[in-house]
C-alpha positions in Angstrom: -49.6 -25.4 -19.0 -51.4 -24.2 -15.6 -49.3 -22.5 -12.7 -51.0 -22.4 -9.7 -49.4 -20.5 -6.6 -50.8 -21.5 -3.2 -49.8 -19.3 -0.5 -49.7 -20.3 3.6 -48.3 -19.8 6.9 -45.4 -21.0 7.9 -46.8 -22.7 10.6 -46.9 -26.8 10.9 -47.7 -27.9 7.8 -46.4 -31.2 7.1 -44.8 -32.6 4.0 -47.6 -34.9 3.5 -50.2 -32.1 3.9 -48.3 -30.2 1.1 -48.1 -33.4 -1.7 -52.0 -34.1 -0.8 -52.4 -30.1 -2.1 -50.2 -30.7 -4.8 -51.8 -33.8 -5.7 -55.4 -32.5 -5.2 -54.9 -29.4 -7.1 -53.9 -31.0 -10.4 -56.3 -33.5 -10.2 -58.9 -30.3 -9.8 -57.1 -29.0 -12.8 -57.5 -32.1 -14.7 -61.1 -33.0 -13.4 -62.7 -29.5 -14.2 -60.5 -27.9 -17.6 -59.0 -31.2 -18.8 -55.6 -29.9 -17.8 -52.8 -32.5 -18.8 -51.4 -33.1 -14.9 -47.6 -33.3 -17.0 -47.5 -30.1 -17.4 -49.2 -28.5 -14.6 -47.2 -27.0 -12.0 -48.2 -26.5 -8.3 -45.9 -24.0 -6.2 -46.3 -23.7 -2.2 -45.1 -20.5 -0.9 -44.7 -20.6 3.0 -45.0 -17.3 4.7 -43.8 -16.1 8.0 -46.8 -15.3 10.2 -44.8 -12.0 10.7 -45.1 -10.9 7.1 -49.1 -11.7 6.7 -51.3 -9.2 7.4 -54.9 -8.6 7.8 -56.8 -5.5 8.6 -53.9 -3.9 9.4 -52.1 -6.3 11.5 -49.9 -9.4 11.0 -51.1 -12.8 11.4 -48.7 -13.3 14.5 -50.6 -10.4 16.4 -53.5 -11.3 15.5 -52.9 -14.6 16.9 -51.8 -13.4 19.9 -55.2 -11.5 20.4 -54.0 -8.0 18.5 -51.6 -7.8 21.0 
């Protein structure tokens, strides 16, 4: 039973980008292990920009040009 967590920014992704993720991922699942796609589960976390950091800063300044 695979649980696979996929983390992004809260920032514009549509509902149909999210099922072609979902749908992609178990079919990777199934494809490469032989995963039964009934029992895998696919969870999209959204994270605010503000609360993603790398290198030290969020994802929001760095955006913004570290600013």
């Amino acid at each position: 039973m695979p649980f696979v967590n996929i983390k992004i920014t809260d920032d514009g992704v549509t509902a149909e980008q999210k099922q072609a993720l979902i749908k992609g991922v178990t079919q990777l699942l199934v494809d490469v292990l032989g995963k039964n796609p009934q029992t895998t589960f696919v969870l999209i976390e959204e994270v605010n920009t503000d609360n993603w950091g790398i290198g030290g800063e969020s994802v929001t300044q760095r955006r913004r040009g570290g600013k």
